[in-house]
C-alpha positions in Angstrom: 17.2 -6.6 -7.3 14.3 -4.3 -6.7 13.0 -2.2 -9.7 13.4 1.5 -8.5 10.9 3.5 -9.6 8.5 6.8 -9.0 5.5 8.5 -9.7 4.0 11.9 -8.7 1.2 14.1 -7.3 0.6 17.3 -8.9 0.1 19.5 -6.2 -1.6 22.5 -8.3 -3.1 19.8 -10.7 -3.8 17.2 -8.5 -2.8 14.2 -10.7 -1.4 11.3 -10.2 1.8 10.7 -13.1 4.2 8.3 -13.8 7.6 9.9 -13.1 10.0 8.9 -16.2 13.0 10.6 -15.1 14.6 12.7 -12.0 17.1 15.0 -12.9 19.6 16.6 -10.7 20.2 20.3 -11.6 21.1 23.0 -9.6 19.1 25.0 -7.8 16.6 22.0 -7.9 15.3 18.4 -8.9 13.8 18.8 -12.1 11.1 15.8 -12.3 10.5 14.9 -15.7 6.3 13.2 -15.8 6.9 12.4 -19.7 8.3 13.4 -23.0 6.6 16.7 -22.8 6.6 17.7 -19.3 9.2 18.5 -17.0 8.3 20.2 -13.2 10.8 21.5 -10.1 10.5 18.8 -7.1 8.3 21.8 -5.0 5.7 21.2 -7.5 5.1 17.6 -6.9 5.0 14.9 -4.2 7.2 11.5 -5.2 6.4 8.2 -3.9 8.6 5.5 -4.3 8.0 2.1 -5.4 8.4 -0.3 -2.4 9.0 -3.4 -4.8 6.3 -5.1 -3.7 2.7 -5.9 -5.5 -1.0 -6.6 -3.8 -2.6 -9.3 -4.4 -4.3 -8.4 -8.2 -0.9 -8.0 -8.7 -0.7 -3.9 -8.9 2.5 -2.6 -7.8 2.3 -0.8 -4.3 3.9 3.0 -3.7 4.7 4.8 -0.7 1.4 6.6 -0.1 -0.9 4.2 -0.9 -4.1 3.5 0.7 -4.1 -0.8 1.4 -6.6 -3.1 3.1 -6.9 -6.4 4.5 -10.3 -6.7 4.4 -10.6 -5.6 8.7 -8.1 -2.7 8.3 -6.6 0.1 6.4 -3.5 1.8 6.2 -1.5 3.8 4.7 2.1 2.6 3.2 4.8 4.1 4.8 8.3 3.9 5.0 9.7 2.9 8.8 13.0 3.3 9.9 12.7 1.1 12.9 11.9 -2.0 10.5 14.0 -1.0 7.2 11.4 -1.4 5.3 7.4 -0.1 4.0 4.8 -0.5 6.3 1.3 -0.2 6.7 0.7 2.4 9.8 -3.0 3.1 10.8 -4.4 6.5 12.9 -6.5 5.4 16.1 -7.1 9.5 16.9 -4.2 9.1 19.5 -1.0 8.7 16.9 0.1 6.0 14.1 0.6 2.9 15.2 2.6 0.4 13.1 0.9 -3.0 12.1 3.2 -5.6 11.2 1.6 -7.6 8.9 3.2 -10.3 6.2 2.4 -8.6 2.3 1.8 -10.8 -0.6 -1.6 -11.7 -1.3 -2.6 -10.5 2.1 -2.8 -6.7 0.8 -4.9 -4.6 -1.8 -4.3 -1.0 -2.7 -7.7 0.7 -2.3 -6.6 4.4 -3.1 -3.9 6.5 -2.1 -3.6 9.7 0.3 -3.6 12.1 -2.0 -6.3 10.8 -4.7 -8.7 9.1 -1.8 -7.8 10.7 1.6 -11.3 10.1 2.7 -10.7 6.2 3.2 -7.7 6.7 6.0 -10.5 9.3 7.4 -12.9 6.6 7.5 -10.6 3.6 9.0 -9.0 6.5 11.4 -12.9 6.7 13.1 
């Protein structure tokens, strides 16, 4: 079974935090980054987990920024295969790559933390 888990982007704090709970209140979401801090879904971005690990072994989340040593791309959910891929930008739309993971991949950064690396493989 695949561990389901979060984290966050802070939008007016731009950090990156481990998400230890999601509560479901109304109005909102209530997204709870630890012990101490708790902040409405509008104030964050969640990626989820995709159960999968690169190759050193470092767990790989929706918005991260991997590389196969000739190509980047960002990880993406995709309907069409049930399942995360990485899509690349070629200036004329995303195209999906389907690629085996494993070993094959290593997160490099993520879109929110070190947009500038899509920017650069998008050239």
């Amino acid at each position: 079974m695949r561990e389901i888990k979060f984290r966050a982007w802070h939008k007016r704090k731009r950090e990156m935090f481990d998400v230890s709970a999601i509560q479901f209140r109304e109005p909102r979401f209530v997204v709870k980054m630890n012990s101490l801090e708790t902040y409405i879904l509008d104030e964050v971005e969640l990626m989820q987990y995709t159960g999968l690990k690169d190759k050193a072994g470092k767990a790989i989340y929706e918005g991260d920024i991997v590389s196969n040593g000739d190509w980047e791309g960002e990880v993406r959910y995709s309907e069409q295969c049930v399942g995360y891929e990485p899509f690349a930008c070629d200036g004329e739309g995303d195209h999906e790559c389907h690629y085996y993971w494993g070993d094959y991949w290593q997160v490099i950064g993520n879109i929110y933390e070190t947009p500038e690396l899509l920017e650069k493989a998008s050239v």
